[in-house]
N, C-alpha and C positions, 0 to 999 in steps of 0.2 A: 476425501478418500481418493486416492491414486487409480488410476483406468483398470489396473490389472486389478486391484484388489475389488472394485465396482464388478470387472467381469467374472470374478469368480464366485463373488455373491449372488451374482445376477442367475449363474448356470447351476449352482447350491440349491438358491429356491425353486428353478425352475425344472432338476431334475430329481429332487425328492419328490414331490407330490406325483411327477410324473413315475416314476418310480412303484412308490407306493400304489397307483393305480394298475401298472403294469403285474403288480403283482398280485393285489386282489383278485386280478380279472384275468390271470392267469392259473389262480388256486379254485377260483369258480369254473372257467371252461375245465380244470383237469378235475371236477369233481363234477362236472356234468357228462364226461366223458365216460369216468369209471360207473357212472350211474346206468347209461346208457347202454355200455356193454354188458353191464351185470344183468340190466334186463333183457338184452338179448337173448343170453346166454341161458335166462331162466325159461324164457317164452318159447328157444327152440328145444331144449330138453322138455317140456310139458308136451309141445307137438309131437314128439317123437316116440311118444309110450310113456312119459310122464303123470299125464292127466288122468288115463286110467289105472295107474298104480294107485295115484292119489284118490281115487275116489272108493277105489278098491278096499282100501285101510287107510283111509285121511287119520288114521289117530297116530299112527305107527309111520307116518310119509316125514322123508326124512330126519328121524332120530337118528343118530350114532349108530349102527350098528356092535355086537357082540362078540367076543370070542374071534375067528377069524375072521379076516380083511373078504366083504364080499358078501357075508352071510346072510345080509340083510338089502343085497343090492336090489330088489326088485323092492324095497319099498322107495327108493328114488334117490337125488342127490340130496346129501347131509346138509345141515342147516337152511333148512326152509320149511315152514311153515306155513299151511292152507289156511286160507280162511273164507267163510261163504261171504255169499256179496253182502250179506246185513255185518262184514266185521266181527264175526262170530268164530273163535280159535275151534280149530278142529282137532288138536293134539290137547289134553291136560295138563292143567299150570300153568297153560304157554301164556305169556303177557298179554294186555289188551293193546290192541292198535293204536300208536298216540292217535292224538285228535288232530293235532295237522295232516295226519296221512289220510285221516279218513275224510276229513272235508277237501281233500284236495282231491280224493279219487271220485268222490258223490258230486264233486262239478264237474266231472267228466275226463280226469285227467289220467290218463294210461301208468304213467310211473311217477310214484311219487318219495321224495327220501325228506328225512329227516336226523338228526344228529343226536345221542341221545348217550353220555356215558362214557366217550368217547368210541362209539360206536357208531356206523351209520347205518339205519333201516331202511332198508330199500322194499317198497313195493308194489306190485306188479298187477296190471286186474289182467285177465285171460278174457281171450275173443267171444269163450261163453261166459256169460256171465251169470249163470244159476247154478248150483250145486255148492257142495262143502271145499271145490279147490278153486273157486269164482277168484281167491287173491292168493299171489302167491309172495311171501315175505322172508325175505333174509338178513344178516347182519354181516355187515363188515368193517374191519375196523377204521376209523375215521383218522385219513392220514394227512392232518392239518397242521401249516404251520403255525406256532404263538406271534402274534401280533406282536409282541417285541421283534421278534426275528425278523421281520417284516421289517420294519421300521429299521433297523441296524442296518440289512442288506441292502437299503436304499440309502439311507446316510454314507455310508461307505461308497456305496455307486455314484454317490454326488460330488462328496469330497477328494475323489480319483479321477473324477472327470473338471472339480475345478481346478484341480493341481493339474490338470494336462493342459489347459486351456492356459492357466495362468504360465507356464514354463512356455508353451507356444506364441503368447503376448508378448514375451519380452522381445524378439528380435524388434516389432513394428513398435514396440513403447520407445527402444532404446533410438530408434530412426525418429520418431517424432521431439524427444527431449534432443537431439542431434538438431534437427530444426529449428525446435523454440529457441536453445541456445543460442545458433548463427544469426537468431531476428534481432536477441537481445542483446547480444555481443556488436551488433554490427558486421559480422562477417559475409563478406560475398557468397551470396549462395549458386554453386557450379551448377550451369543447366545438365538434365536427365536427357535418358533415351526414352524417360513415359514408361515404363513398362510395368509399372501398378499404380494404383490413386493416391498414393504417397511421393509417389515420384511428380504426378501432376497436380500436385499441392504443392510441393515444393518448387515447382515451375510458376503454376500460381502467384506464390509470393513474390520469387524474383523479380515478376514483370511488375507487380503493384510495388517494390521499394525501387526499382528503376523509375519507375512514373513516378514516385514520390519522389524522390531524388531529384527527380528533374524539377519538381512542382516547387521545392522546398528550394533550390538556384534561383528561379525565378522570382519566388515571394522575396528572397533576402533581394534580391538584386532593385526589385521595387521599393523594400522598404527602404535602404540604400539611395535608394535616387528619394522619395518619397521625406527622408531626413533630411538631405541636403534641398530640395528643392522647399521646405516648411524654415530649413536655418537660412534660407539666403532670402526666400521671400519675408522672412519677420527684416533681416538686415538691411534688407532695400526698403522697407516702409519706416521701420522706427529712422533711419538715417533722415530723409525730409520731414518725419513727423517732429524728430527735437528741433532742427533748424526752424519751423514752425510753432511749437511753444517758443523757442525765442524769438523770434518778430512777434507772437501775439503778449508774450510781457513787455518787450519796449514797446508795444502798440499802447498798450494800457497806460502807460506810465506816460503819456502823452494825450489819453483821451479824458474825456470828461462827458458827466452827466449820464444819459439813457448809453453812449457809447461805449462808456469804462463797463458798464454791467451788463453790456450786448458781449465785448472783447473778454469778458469775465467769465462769462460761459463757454465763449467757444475754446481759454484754456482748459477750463475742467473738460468738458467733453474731447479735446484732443488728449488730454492726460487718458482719460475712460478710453480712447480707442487706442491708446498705448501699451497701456494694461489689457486690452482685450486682445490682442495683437499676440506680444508675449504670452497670455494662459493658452491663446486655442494654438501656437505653436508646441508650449510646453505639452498641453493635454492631446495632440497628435504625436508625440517622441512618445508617453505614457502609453498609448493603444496600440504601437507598433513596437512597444516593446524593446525600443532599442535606446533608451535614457542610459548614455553612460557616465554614472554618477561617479564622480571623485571621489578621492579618498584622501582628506587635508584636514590641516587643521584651521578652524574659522573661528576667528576675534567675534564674540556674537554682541562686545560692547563698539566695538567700531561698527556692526553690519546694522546694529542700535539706530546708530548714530545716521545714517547713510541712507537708512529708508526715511527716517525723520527727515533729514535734508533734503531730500528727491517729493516727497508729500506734503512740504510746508506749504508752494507757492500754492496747490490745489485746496489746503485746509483754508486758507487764509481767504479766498473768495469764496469759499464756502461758510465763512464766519466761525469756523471751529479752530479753535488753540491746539496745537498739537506740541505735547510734551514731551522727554524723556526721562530717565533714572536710572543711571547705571553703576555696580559696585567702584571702590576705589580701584578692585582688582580685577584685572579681565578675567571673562568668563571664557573656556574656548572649549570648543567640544570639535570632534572630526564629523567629515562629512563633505557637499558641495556647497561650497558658498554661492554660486548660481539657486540654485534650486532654493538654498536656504532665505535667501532677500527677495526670489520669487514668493517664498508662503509665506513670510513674514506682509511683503509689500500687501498681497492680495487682502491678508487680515484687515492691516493701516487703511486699506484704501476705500471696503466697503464701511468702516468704522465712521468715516469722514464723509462716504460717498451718501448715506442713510442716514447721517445723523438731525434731525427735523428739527434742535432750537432756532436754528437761524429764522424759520416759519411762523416760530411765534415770537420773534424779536428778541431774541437771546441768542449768546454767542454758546455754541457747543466744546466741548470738551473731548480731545482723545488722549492717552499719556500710556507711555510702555515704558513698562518695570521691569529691569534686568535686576533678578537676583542669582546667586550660585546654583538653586537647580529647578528654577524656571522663569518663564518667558510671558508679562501678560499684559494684554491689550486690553485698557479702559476705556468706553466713553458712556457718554449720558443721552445717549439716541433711543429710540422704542422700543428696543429690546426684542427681547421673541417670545413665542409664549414656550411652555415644557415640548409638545408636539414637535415644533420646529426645529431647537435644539437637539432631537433625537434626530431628526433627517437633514440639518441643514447641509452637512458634509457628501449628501448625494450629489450625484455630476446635473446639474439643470436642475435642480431644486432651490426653489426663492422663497423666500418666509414671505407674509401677506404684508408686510411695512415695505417689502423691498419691490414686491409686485406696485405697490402703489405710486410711491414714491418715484420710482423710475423703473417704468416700464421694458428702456431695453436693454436690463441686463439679462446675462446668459446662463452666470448658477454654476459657472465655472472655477471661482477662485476660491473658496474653502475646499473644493472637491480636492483641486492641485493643492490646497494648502494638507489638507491630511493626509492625500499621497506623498508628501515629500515628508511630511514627520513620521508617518509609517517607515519609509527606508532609514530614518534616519535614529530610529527607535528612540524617538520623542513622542508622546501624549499626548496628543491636543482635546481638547475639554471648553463646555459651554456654560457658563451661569449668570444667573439673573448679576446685575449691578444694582445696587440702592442708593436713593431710590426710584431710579429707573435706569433702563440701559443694559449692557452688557459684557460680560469677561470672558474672554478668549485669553486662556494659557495652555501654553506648549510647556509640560514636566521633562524637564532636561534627561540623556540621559544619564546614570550614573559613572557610567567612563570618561567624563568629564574633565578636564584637568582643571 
């Protein structure tokens, strides 16, 4: 609901009932008023020669009079009625006292009315209170508004005051939507002279989108250096790190005995801080938000082929056979081929990195299957149980083979691996292998050439 129309409902409910009150209690003070006077009015004519008119001929005290205006003046003023203090009529036929008048006058109460016919009875006890004119009662006509009328004259008083109210909102509604605009639009909002809380609202703003402004140069300016100084520190480490897997393979190829399986290790584990090297730069470009993904087309039978060849020398001291499959015809989808041989390699490398035949004297198995619309990593290592498969794709989350097995990994490369198939709206998916192990496939997507 719009401000204006919220105020006009707001002054609707709050000036009907008010309303309404005001006028109850305006029909009650002006009927206690007319009550009051009338008993004045009664009480000083009984003082003034009234009373003993009235006791003189209480039967005859105030009838009508006859024939000429006057005739009858000394029996007193017309329409009133004496009655002694037991509520006993002193004229014949004349009505009996209702009962609210008569218990309100016996607790002691000087004037008392009631409504009766559209009539109101007023009346009155006298200062003496013994004799046949101890009360004196008249009627007058009862000039009440219908409680519909009531209720109209305040609907209408509400709906004229939210219509003044809602025509008086729109200058400060049309100044506020003028505001929210310039926030949303982006436009410079001009400083005020202040001279209502709309104006220093809108000053308000200004200074928090200057501060943000400034806040929001800085942060790019950080991430910025924070990019470059994460792409140049990965390129200064991977650059000695490969020079280093080649001297520790000619090393190998030259050692023997407990040495070739001492130099064995230290490849794999230099491959592992390769790949860790690359993910925690990747997964720093990812949190700052500034990964500027290509937009190319990528051979995904050559990028096949390419992790394969970069993953052998590591499989092959790890005692796992690393295979591939790929159509006669290439497979090519768009996208970054960086990123794409990052989540592919990351799959390849924990496949081989966890795989545990070698520990019970068998050689393991990994093999990737390029078919036309998808992408899927085999091997026969321990597999995960259903729990894990549902989280393994969390950033730091290790299933309990991988906790075991090698303790310092980080829980970072599926995480990169299913961020990079998210942008690239590929699928990545987890199922058991038989009978043991695991498949990891990437569902191509269908814009595929």
């Amino acid at each position: 609901m719009k401000l204006r129309a919220k105020l006009a409902l707001t002054i609707v409910v709050a000036v009907v009932p008010l309303m309404l009150g005001l006028s109850y209690a305006q029909k009650a003070w002006s009927e206690a008023v007319e009550v009051s006077a009338v008993a004045e009015s009664i009480l000083t004519r009984m003082e003034e020669g009234g009373r003993a008119r009235c006791e003189a001929r209480p039967r005859r005290f105030g009838r009508p009079g006859r024939g000429r205006p006057g005739r009858n003046a000394a029996a007193g003023p017309r329409g009133l009625v004496a009655y002694s203090s037991a509520f006993e009529p002193s004229r014949p036929r004349a009505r009996e006292l209702p009962r609210e008048l008569q218990t309100a006058l016996s607790e002691g109460e000087a004037v008392a009315s009631v409504v009766r016919e559209r009539s109101r009875i007023i009346a009155v006890r006298m200062p003496w209170t013994e004799g046949p004119c101890a009360i004196m009662v008249t009627r007058r006509p009862a000039r009440s508004t219908p409680p519909a009328g009531i209720w109209l004259a305040a609907i209408l008083i509400g709906f004229a005051t939210a219509t003044i109210a809602f025509a008086a909102a729109g200058p400060i509604v049309s100044r506020i939507r003028r505001l929210t605009r310039a926030l949303e639009e982006g436009e410079e909002l001009s400083p005020t002279e202040g001279a209502d809380e709309l104006d220093v609202l809108s000053d308000a703003f200004r200074g928090q989108r200057l501060e943000l402004t400034d806040q929001l140069a800085e942060l790019k300016r950080r991430e910025s250096a924070l990019s470059a100084y994460v792409s140049n520190t990965t390129h200064d480490v991977m650059v000695p790190l490969t020079v280093l897997q080649g001297h520790l393979v000619k090393l190998r190829s030259t050692a023997e005995g407990e040495d070739r399986h001492v130099v064995g290790e230290a490849i794999r584990e230099s491959h592992y801080l390769a790949s860790l090297v690359q993910n925690l730069g990747t997964v720093a470009r990812f949190e700052a938000g500034i990964v500027p993904m290509l937009d190319e087309e990528v051979s995904l039978s050559r990028l096949v082929e390419r992790v394969c060849a970069r993953h052998r020398p590591v499989a092959a001291e790890a005692n796992v056979s690393l295979e591939f499959a790929v159509p006669r015809n290439d497979v090519v989808i768009r996208g970054d081929v960086t990123l794409l041989e990052r989540a592919l390699g990351n799959v390849v490398h924990n496949a081989i990195r966890y795989n545990d035949q070698a520990d019970r004297g068998e050689r393991g198995h990994v093999a990737l299957v390029l078919e036309r619309d998808s992408l899927e990593v085999l091997d026969d290592g321990p597999g995960m149980s259903a729990g894990e498969r549902a989280r393994v794709t969390e950033p730091r989350f290790r299933g309990g083979a991988a906790r075991t097995r090698n303790v310092s990994g980080r829980g970072l490369g599926l995480a990169i691996a299913r961020e990079v198939a998210d942008q690239h709206g590929v699928t990545l998916t987890f199922r058991p292998n038989q009978p043991h192990g695991l498949i990891v496939r990437f569902d191509l997507p269908d814009s595929q050439n």
